[in-house]
Legacy VTK file of the C-alpha trace (Angstrom):
# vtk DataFile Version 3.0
C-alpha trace
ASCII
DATASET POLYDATA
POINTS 300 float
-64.390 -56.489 -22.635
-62.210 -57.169 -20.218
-59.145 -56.644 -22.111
-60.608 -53.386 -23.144
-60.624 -52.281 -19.549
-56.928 -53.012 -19.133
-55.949 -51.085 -22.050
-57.904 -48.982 -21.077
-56.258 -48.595 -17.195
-52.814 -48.945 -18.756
-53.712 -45.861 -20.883
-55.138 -43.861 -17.928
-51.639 -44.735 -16.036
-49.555 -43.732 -18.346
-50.955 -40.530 -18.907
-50.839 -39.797 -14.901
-47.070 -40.916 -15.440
-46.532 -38.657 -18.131
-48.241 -35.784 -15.933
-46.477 -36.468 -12.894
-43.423 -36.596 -15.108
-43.746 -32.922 -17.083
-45.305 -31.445 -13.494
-41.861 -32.541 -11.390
-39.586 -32.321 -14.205
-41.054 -29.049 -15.321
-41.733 -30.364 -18.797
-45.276 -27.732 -18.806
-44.696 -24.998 -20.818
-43.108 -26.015 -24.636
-43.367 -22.694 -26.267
-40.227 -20.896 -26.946
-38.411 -19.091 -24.180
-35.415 -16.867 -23.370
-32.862 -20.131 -22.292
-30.357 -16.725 -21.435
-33.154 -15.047 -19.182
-31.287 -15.180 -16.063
-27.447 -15.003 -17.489
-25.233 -12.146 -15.943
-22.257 -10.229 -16.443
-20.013 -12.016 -13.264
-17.229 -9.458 -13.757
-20.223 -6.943 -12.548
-20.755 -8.837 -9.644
-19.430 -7.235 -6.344
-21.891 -7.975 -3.282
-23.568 -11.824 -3.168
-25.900 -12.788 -0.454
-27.802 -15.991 0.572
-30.629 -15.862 2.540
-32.237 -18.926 3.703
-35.478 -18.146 6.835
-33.646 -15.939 9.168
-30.358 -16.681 8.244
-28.164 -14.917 5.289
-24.880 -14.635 4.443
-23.483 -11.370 2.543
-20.077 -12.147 0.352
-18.458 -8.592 -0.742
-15.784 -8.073 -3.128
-12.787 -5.478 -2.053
-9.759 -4.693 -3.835
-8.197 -7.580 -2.268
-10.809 -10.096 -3.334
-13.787 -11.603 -1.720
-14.793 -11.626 2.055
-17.030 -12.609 4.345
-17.738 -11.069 7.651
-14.148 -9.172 7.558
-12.843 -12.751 6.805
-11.241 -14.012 3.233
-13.109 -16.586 1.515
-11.364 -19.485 -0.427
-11.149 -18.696 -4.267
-11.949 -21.651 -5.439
-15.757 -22.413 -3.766
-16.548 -18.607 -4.690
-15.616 -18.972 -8.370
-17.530 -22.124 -8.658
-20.674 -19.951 -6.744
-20.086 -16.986 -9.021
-19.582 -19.097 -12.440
-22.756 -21.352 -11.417
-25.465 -18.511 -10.765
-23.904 -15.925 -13.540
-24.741 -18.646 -16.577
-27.753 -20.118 -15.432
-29.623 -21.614 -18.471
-33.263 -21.617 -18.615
-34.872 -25.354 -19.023
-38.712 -24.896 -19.432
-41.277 -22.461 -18.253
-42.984 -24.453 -14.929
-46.301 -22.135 -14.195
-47.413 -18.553 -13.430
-49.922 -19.610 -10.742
-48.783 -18.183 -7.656
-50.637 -20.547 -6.035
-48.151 -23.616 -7.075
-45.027 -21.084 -5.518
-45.319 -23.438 -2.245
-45.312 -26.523 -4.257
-42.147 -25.822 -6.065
-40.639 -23.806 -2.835
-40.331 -20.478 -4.164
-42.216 -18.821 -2.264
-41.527 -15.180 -0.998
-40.034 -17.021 2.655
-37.690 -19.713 0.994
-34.213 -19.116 0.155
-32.405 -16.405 -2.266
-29.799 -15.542 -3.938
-28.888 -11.812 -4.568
-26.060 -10.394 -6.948
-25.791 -6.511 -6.614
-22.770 -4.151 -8.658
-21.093 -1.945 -7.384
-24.118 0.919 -7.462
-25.881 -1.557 -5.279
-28.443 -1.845 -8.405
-29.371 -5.973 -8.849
-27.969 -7.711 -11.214
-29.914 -10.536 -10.683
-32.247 -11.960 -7.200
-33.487 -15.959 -7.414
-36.012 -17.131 -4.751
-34.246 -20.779 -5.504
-36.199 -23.551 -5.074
-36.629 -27.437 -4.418
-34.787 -29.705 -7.032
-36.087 -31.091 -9.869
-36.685 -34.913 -10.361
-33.794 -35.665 -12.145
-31.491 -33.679 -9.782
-29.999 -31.803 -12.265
-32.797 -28.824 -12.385
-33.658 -26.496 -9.665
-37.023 -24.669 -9.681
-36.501 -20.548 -9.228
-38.675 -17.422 -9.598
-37.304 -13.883 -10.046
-38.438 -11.655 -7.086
-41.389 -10.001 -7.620
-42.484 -12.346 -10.254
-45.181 -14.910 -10.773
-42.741 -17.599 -13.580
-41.449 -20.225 -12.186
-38.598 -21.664 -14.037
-36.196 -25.044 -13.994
-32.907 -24.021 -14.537
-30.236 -26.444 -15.336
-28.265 -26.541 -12.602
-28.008 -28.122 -8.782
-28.690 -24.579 -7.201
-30.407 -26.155 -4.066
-26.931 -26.890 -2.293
-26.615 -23.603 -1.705
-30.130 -23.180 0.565
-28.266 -24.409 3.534
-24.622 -23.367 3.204
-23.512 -21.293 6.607
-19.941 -18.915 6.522
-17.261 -21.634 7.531
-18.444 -23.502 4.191
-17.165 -20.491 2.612
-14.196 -19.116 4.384
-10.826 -19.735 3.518
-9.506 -22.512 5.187
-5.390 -22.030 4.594
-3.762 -21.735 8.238
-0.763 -20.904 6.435
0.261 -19.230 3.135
4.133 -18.529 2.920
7.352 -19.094 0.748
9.341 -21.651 2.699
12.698 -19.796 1.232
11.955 -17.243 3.429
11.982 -19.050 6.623
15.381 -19.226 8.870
14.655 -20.602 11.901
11.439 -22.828 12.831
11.095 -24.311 16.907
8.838 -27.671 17.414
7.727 -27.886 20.658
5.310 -30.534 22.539
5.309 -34.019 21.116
7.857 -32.859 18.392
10.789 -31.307 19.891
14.198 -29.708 18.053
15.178 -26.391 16.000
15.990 -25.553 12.838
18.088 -23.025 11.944
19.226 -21.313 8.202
22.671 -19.518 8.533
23.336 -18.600 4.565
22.730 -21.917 2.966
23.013 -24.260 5.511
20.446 -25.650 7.697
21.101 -27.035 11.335
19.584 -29.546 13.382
19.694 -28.631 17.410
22.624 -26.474 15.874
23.976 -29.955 14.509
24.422 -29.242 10.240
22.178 -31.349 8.076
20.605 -32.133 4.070
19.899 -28.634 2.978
17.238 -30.047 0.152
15.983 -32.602 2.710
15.116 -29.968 5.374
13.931 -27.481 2.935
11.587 -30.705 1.293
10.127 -31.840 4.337
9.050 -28.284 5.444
7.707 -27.760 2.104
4.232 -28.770 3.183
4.030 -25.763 5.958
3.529 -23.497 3.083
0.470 -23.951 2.850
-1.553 -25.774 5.741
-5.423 -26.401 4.924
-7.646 -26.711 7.481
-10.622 -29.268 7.273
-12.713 -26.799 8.743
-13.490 -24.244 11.572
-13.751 -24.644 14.962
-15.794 -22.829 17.682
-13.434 -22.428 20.384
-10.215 -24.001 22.511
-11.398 -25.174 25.685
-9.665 -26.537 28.795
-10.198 -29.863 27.979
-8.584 -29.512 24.501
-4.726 -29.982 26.233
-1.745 -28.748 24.031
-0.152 -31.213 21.606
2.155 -29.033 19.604
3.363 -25.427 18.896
5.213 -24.248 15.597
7.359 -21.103 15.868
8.603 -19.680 12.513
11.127 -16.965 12.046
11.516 -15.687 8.574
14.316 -13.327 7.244
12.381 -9.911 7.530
12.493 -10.444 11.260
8.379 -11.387 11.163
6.945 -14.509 12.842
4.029 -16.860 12.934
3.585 -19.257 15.822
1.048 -22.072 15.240
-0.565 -23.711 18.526
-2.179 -26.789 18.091
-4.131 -28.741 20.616
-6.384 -31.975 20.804
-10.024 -31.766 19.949
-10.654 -34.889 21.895
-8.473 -36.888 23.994
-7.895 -39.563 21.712
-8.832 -38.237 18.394
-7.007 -37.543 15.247
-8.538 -34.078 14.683
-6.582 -30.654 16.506
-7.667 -27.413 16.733
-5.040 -24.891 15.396
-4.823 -21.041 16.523
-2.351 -19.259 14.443
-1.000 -16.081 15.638
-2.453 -12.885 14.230
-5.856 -14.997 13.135
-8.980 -15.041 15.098
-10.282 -18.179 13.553
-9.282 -21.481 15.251
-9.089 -23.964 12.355
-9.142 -27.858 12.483
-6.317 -30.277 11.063
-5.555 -33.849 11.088
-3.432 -35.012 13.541
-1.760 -37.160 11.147
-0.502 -34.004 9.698
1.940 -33.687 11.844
3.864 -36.537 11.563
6.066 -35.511 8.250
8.053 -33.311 10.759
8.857 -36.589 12.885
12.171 -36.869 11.838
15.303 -37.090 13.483
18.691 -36.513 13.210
20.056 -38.791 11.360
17.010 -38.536 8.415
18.227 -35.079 8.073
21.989 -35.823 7.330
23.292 -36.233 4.028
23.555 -38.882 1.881
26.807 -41.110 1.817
28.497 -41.002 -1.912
28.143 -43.949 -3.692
30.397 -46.795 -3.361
33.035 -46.157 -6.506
LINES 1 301
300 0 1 2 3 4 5 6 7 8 9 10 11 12 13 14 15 16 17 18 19 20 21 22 23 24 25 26 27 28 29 30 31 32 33 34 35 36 37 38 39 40 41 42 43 44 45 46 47 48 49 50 51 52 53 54 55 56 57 58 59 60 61 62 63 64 65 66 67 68 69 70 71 72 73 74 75 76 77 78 79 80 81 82 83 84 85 86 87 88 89 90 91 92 93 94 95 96 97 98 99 100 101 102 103 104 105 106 107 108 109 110 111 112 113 114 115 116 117 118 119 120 121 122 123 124 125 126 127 128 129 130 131 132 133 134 135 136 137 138 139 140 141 142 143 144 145 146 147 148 149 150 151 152 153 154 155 156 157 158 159 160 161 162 163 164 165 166 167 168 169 170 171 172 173 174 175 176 177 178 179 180 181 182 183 184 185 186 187 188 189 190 191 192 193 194 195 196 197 198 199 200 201 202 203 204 205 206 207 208 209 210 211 212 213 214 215 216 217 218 219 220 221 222 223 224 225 226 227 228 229 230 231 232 233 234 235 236 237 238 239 240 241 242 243 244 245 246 247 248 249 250 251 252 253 254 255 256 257 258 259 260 261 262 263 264 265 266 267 268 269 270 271 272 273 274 275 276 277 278 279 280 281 282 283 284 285 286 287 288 289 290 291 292 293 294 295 296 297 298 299
């Protein structure tokens, strides 16, 4: 008798398991559905938001590319956004009881994602919700209706995302070729000048292929993120003056986050944004003099 009762128990567990299982998992509904239900055309695509409580951020496309709040965003995170929510693929059917919405959180106050052409008609509009328990599903409901679906795909990183997750975090973006004079001043302190092919050192010639190598990095600065503002307690470290051949110029100002730290803040002339960079950054354009001159022939 006894044994009876534990096989009994054991068999009563391990149908809970199996229902807790198919209920987080989304393993409900086996019948045959439309795994292409939420797939979209992402050349279509030209306006994006995310919405999470009172927050939401609204991506457009331009004939320049994509922005956000007048500012570009970086190529790379908005492909990934655009590839990952244009070819969703549909898991399992979860339930049609609006009364389980809260329990999955897809209700009509939890986060969104919106995908609009460019007549401003919906291409597609997820309430996304909580993960599934494998971490590889998310839970989501089309607005306005009652399915709730797991789709396979980590959507939920994207309930909490703010604009400098998004913006494009180059501080510079230029063809080092094009550059004939660059000034280091603050901790770093000497000029470099292009006459023709020749590069000078404090007006001293030196390596045309080692100047041109170590500035090579300038091209393109990235930030590790955004800062809020330079304050008087952020004192200067470093400023960057760059003349190019057409005459133009872009001055970089950098200055200590904290007094010891190894983070800056960077303001870049003709950018709003003040960007954040590592301090050890800077110290490729340590050089002096003499690691700039040429190399002596080899001995014959």
């Amino acid at each position: 008798m006894k044994n009876n009762q534990t096989i009994l128990a054991a068999g009563i567990l391990g149908v809970l398991a199996l229902l807790y299982y198919l209920t987080q998992t989304g393993s409900v509904d086996t019948r045959s559905i439309d795994v292409d239900l939420f797939k979209i055309d992402k050349a279509a695509i030209t306006d994006i938001s995310l919405t999470t409580g009172e927050s939401s951020i609204e991506l457009i496309k331009n004939e320049t590319g994509w922005i956000l709040d007048d500012y570009p965003v970086d190529t790379v995170r908005m492909n990934q956004l655009i590839i990952q929510f244009s070819e969703l693929s549909v898991d399992r059917m979860i339930t049609k009881n609006p009364e389980k919405h809260s329990k999955y959180e897809v209700t009509d106050h939890d986060s969104r994602f919106r995908a609009r052409n460019s007549d401003g008609k919906d291409l597609l509009h997820l309430i996304i919700g909580k993960q599934g328990a494998n971490y590889q599903e998310t839970f989501v409901r089309a607005e306005a209706e009652n399915e709730v679906y797991a789709v396979k795909s980590n959507l939920s990183q994207y309930k909490n995302k703010t604009v400098k997750d998004f913006w494009d975090r180059s501080i510079t973006q230029f063809d080092v070729n094009q550059v004939n004079q660059i000034k280091f001043s603050g901790e770093l302190n000497y000029i470099l000048h292009r006459q023709g092919p020749v590069w000078s050192y404090n007006e001293e010639p030196v390596d045309f292929e080692k100047v041109v190598n170590m500035l090579r990095p300038l091209e393109n600065l990235k930030a590790s993120t955004f800062a809020d503002n330079i304050g008087i307690e952020n004192a200067f470290y470093q400023a960057i003056a760059i003349g190019f051949e057409d005459g133009s110029t872009l001055e970089l100002n950098f200055h200590l986050r904290d007094e010891n730290g190894a983070v800056l803040l960077v303001k870049v002339s003709g950018n709003d944004k003040i960007f954040e960079y590592s301090k050890s950054g800077l110290n490729r354009f340590k050089k002096e003099f003499s690691e700039l001159t040429p190399d002596p022939p080899p001995a014959g």
